[in-house]
C-alpha positions as CSV (number, residue, x, y, z in Angstrom):
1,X,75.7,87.6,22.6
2,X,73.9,88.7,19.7
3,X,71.9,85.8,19.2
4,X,70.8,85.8,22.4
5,X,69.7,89.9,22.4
6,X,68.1,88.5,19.2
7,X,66.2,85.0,21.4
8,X,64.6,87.7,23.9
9,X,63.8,90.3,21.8
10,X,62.0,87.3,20.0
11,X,60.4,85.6,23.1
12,X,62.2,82.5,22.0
13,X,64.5,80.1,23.3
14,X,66.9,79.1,20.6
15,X,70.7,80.0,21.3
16,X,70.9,79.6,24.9
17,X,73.3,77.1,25.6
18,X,76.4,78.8,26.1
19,X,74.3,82.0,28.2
20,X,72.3,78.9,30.4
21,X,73.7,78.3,33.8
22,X,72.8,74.8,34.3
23,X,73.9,73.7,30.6
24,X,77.4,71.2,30.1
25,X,78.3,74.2,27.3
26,X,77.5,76.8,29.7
27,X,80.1,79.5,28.9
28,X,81.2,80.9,32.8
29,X,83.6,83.2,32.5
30,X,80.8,85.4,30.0
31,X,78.1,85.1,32.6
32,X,77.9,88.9,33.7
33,X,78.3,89.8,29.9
34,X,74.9,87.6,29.4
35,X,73.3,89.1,32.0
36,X,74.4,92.7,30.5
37,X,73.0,91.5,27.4
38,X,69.3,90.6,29.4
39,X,69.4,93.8,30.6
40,X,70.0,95.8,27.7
41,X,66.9,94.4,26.0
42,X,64.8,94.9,29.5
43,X,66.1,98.8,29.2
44,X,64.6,99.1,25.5
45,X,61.6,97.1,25.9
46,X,60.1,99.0,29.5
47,X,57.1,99.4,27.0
48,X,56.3,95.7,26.4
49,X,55.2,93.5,29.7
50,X,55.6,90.5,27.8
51,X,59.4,91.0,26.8
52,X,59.7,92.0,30.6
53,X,58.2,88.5,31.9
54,X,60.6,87.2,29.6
55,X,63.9,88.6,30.4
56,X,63.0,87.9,33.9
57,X,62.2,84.5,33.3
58,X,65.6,84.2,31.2
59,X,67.6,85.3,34.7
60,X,65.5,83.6,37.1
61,X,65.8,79.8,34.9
62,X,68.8,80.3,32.6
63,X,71.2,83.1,34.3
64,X,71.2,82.4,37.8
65,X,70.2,85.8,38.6
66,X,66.7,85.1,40.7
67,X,67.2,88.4,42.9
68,X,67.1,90.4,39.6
69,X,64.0,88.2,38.0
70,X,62.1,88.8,41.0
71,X,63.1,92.9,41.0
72,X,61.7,93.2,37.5
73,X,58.5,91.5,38.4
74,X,57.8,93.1,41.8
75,X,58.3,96.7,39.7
76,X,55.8,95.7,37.6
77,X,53.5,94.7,40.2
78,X,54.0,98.4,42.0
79,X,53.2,100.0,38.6
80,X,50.2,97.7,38.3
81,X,51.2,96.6,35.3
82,X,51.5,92.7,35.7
83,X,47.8,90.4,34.8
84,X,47.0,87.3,36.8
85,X,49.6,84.6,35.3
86,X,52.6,87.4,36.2
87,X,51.3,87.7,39.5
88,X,51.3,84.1,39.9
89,X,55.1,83.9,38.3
90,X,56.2,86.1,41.1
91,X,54.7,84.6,43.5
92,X,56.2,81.0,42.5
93,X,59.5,82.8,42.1
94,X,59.0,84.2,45.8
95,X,58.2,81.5,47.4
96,X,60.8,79.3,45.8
97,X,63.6,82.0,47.0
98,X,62.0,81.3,50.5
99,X,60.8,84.6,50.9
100,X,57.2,82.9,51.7
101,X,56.0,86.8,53.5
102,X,55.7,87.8,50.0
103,X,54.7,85.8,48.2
104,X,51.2,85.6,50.3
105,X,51.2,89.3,50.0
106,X,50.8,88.5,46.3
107,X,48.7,85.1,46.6
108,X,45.9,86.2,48.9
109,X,44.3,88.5,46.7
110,X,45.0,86.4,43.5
111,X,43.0,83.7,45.8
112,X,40.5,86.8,46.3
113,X,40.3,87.4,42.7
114,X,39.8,83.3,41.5
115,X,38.6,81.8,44.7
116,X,37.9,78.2,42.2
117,X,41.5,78.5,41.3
118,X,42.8,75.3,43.5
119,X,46.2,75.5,42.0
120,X,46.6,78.9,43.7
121,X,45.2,77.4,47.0
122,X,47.4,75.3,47.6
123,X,50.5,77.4,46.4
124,X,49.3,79.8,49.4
125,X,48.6,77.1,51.6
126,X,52.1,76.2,51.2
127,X,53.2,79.5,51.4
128,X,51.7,80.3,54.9
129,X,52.9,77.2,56.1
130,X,56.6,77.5,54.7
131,X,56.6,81.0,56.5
132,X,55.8,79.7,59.8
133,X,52.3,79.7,59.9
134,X,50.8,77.1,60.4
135,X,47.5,77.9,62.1
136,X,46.5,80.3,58.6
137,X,47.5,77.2,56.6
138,X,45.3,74.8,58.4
139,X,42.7,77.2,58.3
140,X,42.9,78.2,54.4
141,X,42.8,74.6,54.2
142,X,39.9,73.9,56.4
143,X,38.1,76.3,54.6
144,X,38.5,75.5,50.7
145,X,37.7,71.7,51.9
146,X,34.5,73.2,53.0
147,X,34.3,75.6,50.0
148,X,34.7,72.5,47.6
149,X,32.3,69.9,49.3
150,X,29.2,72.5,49.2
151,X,29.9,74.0,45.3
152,X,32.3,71.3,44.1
153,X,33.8,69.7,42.6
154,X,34.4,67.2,45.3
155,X,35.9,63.9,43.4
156,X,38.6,61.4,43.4
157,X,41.1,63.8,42.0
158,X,40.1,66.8,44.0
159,X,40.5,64.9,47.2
160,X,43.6,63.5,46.5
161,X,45.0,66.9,45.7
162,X,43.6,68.0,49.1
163,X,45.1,65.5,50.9
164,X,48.4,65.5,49.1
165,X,49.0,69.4,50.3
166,X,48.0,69.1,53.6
167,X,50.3,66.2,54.0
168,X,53.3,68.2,53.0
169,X,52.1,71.2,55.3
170,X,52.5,68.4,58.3
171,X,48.8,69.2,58.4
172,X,48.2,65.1,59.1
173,X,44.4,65.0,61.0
174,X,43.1,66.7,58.1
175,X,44.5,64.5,55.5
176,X,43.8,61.6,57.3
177,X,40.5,62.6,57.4
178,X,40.5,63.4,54.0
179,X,42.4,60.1,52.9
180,X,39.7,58.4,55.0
181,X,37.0,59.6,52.7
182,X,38.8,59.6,49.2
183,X,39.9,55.6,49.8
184,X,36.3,54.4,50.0
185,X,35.4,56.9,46.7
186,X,38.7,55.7,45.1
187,X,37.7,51.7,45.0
188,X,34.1,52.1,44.0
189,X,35.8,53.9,41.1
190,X,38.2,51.9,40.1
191,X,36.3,48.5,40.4
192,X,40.1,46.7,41.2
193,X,43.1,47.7,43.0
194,X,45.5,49.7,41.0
195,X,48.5,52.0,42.1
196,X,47.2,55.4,42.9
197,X,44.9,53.6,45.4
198,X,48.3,51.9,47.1
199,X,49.5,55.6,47.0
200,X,46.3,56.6,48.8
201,X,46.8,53.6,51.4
202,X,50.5,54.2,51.9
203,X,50.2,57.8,52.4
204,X,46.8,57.6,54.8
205,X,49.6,55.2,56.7
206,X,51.8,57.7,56.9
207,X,49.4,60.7,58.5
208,X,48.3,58.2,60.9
209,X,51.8,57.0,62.3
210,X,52.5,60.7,62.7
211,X,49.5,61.2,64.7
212,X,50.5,58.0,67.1
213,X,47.4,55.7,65.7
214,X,49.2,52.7,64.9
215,X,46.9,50.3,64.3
216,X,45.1,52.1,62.1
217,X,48.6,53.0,60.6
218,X,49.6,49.2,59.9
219,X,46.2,48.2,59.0
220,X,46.2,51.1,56.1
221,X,49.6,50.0,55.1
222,X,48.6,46.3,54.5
223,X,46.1,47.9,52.2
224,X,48.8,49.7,49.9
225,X,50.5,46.2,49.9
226,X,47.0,43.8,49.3
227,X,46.5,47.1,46.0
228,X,49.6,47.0,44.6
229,X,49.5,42.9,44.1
230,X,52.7,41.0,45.4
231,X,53.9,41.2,41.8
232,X,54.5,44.9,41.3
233,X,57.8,46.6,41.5
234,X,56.1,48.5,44.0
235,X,55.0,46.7,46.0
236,X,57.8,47.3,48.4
237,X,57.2,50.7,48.6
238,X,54.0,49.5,50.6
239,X,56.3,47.1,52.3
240,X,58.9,50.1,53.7
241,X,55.7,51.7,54.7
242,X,54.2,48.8,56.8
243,X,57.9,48.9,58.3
244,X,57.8,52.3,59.5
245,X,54.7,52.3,60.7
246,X,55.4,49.5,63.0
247,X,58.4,50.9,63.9
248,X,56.8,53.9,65.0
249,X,54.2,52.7,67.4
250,X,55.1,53.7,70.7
251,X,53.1,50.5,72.1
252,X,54.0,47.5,70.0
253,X,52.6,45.1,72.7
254,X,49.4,47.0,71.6
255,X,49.4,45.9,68.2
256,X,50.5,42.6,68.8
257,X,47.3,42.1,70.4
258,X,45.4,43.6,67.6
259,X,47.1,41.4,65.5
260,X,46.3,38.6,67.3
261,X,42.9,39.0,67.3
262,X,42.4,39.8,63.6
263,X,44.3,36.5,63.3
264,X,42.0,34.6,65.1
265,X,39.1,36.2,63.9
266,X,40.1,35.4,60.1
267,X,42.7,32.7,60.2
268,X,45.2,34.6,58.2
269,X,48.9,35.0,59.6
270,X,50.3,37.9,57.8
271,X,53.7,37.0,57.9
272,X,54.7,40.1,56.5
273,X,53.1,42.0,59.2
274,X,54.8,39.4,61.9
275,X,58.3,40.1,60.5
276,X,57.7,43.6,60.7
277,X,57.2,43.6,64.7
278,X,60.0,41.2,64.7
279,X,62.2,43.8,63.4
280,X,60.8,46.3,65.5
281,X,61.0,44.6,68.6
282,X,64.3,43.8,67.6
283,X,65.4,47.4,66.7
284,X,64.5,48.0,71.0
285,X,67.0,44.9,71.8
286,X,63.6,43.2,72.8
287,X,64.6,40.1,71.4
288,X,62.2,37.2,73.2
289,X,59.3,39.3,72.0
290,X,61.3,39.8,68.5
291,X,61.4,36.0,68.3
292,X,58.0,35.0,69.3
293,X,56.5,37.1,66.0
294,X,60.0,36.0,63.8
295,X,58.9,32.2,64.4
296,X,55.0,33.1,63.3
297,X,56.5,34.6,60.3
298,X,59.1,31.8,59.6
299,X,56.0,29.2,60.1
300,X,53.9,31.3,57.9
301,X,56.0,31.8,54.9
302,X,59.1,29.7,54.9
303,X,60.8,30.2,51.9
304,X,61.8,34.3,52.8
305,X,65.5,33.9,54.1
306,X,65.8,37.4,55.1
307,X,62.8,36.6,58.0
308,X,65.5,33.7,58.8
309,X,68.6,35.8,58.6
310,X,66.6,38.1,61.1
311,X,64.9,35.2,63.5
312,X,68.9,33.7,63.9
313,X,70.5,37.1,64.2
314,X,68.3,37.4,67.2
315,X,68.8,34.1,68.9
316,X,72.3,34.8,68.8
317,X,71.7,38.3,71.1
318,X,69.4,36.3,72.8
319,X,72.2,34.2,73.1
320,X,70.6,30.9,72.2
321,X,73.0,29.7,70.1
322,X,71.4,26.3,70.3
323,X,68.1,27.3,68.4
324,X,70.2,29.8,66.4
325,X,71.8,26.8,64.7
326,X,69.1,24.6,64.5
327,X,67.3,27.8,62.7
328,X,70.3,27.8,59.8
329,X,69.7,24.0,59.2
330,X,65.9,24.7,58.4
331,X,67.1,27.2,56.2
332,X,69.5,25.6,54.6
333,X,67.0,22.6,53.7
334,X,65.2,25.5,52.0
335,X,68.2,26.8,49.8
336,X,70.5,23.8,49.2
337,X,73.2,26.4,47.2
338,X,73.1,28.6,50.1
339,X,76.9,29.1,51.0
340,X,77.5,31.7,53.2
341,X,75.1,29.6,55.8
342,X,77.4,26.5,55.6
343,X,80.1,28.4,56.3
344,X,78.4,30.2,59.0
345,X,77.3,27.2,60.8
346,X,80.4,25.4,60.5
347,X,81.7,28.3,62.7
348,X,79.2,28.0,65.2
349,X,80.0,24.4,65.3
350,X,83.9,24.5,66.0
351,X,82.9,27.8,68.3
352,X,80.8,25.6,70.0
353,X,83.5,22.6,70.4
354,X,81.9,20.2,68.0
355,X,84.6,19.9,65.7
356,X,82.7,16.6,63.8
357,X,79.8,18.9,63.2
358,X,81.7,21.7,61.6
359,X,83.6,19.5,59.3
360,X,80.2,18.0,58.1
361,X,78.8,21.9,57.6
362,X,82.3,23.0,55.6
363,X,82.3,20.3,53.5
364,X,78.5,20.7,52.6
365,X,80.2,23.6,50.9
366,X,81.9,21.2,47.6
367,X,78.2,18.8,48.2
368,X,76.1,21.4,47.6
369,X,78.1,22.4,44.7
370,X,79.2,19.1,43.1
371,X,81.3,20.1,40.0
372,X,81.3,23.9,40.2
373,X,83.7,26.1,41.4
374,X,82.0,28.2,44.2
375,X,82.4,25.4,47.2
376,X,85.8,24.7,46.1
377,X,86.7,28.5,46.4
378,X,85.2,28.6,49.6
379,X,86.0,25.8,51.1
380,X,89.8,26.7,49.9
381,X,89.5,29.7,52.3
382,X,88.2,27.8,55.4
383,X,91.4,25.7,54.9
384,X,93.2,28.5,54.9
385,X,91.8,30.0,58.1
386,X,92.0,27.1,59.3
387,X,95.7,26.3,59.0
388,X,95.3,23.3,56.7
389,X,97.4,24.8,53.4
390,X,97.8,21.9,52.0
391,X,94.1,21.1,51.7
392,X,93.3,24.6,50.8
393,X,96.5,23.8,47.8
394,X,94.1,21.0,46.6
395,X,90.8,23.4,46.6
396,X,92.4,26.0,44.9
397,X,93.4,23.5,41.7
398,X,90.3,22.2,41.7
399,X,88.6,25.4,41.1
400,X,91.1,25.9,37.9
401,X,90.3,22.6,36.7
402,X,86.3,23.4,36.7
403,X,86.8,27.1,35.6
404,X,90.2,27.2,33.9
405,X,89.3,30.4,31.9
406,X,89.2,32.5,35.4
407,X,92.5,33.5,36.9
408,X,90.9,32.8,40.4
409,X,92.1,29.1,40.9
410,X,95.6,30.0,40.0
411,X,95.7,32.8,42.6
412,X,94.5,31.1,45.1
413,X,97.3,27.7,44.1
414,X,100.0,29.9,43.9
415,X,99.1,31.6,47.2
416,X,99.0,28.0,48.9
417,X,102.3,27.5,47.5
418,X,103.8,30.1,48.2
419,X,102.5,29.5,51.9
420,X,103.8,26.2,51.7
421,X,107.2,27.2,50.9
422,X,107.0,25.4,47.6
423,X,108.6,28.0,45.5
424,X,109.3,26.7,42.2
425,X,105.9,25.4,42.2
426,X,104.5,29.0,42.4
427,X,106.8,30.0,40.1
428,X,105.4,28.1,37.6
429,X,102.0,28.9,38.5
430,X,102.6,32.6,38.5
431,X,104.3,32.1,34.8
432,X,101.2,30.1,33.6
433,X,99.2,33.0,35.3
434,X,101.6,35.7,33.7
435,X,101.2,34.0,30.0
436,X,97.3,34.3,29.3
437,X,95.0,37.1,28.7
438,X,92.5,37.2,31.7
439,X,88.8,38.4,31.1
440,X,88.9,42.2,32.0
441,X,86.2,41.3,34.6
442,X,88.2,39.3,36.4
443,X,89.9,42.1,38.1
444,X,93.7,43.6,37.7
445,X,94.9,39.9,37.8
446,X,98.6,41.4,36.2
447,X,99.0,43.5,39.6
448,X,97.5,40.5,41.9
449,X,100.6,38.4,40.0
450,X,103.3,41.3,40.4
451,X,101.6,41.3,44.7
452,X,102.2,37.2,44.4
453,X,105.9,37.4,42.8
454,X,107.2,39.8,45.3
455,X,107.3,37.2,48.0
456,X,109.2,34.9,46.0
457,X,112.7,34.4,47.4
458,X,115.4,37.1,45.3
């Protein structure tokens, strides 16, 4: 307690751990004797504003006592006694407590008193707009736009700023019309795409979905993804935002036709853009459409399996199984090691009465896999489902001759044995399994043995 009388008295921050609300050594049960302490030095120092700002600043961040920070400031704003910056603390402090009436009351004459003070612009466009005014936030904004285009500065940085608050106020015709005007500024600056143009794209995509211009939406987000280069880790940030705009357009028929024609007109097929209306068309259960752009994007860029995943998971609502199986063989010519697909078409193929086709499509499973484990394992489980134990028996010890340092072969034999009613032979199987240390990331294979021995006959 001492030390910290001593840290405010000081201005300093040194010893606060114990007396700081959000700290892991955060000392609970003497929270009210902090705050005694933080007001013991507020009593002696009513002389100094500075130790004042300070002590509130202490409760407000450290004490969990915002009510109290924001008494001692507001007292000193009565008495006249606070400059600029304190007025501008309170106001923060006001505004994040949601008590946004306020803090304009403090923030329109600070605006008064530094009109070229942007920062305190947009707090108290924020303000008015957090307190349910809208209209006095569009028009504060409205006006410092103007304000800054006829005395400037009016730049890159400025603009983005601009166009940043008025998208958080929901204020999105102004900053697309802002974002329409920095974007143009932004490349002849740069010279080359880079990633706060992509932001610049994405989030002019964004204003314009919520103000129902799709096109213009989509064609903004295919700029954030042509900036940020197919390479970049964010690049999918541009590719979510392409998604939702799409998925937003109340007339998707619309921009299929726009896309058409901008395909024509250049010769360019924009898979990603196709897939996009796929999956939106396929989000209303419009599937034929869905399909129609699916199969553009699938001929366009072949190798993306999701854009297959999604092309056969729509002939299948479309109820074209046909097609939907013929789709999984083209994939699968694509991605050889792909076995979830095997074992998917196999289904479809014993669903479907063609019993010769799904044996070909189960056993493609060990083929595509020649000397590893994985088909093995998984063709071990179709036997199972399928009744055939003693097949799946022969699976399983395959996949322990290949990996013989996993535990999962074994399981899986003494499973099939004990299925089998072949007792002794899974007793032997659970001892080997019993007798050697199994990696920990293997799973709790002592507890999957113990499961395994309890159905052994007493």
């Amino acid at each position: 307690l001492a030390d910290l009388a001593g840290d405010l008295r000081a201005r300093q921050e040194q010893h606060y751990g114990l007396a700081y609300t959000h700290s892991g050594y955060h000392w609970a049960a003497k929270e009210a004797d902090f705050a005694a302490v933080a007001e013991a030095v507020l009593a002696e120092s009513k002389d100094s504003v500075a130790t004042q700002l300070f002590v509130a600043s202490y409760l407000y961040r450290f004490a969990n006592r915002g009510g109290r920070a924001i008494d001692i400031l507001a007292e000193l704003h009565r008495a006249k006694r606070l400059d600029p910056a304190g007025r501008g603390t309170l106001a923060t402090y006001l505004a994040d407590s949601r008590r946004y009436a306020e803090a304009v009351a403090v923030l329109v004459p600070l605006v008064d008193e530094s009109p070229d003070d942007l920062g305190l612009r947009f707090r108290l466009i924020w303000a008015y707009f957090s307190g349910g005014k809208p209209a006095e936030a569009r028009e504060l904004l409205n006006r410092s736009v103007a304000r800054c285009k006829e005395r400037g500065p009016w730049d890159v940085g400025i603009m983005a700023n601009f166009a940043a608050t008025a998208q958080q106020c929901d204020l999105h015709a102004e900053a697309a019309a802002i974002y329409a005007e920095l974007i143009p500024n932004a490349q002849r600056q740069t010279g080359s795409p880079n990633g706060s143009l992509a932001e610049y794209y994405r989030n002019y995509s964004v204003s314009l979905s919520k103000l129902g211009r799709s096109v213009e939406a989509v064609d903004a987000a295919s700029g954030a993804i042509v900036a940020w280069g197919a390479q970049h880790a964010s690049h999918h940030g541009g590719l979510a935002t392409l998604t939702m705009a799409v998925q937003q357009a109340a007339d998707l028929d619309a921009l299929v036709a726009h896309t058409d024609k901008q395909t024509a007109e250049t010769g360019l097929a924009n898979p990603t853009l196709r897939k996009a209306l796929g999956q939106a068309y396929r989000a209303r259960q419009n599937f034929g459409p869905a399909i129609t752009q699916l199969e553009l994007a699938v001929a366009a860029q072949p190798n993306d399996p999701e854009t297959f995943t999604l092309l056969i998971g729509c002939y299948d609502a479309a109820n074209r199984k046909p097609e939907a199986a013929a789709r999984i063989l083209e994939a699968l010519d694509l991605s050889r090691r792909d076995l979830a697909r095997y074992e998917d078409l196999g289904n479809r193929y014993a669903a479907a009465g063609d019993l010769a086709g799904a044996e070909r499509a189960y056993t493609s499973l060990v083929e595509a896999t020649r000397g590893e484990a994985e088909g093995q394992s998984a063709l071990a489980r179709v036997r199972q489902r399928q009744d055939r134990w003693e097949d799946a028996a022969l699976h399983w010890g395959r996949v322990h001759a290949v990996r013989s340092l996993e535990p999962e072969g074994l399981l899986g034999l003494a499973g099939a044995q004990l299925h089998l009613k072949r007792f002794d032979a899974a007793r032997e199987t659970l001892r080997t399994l019993a007798g050697k240390s199994w990696p920990p990331h293997a799973g709790d294979t002592p507890a999957r043995v113990r499961e395994l021995e309890a159905r052994l006959p007493k």
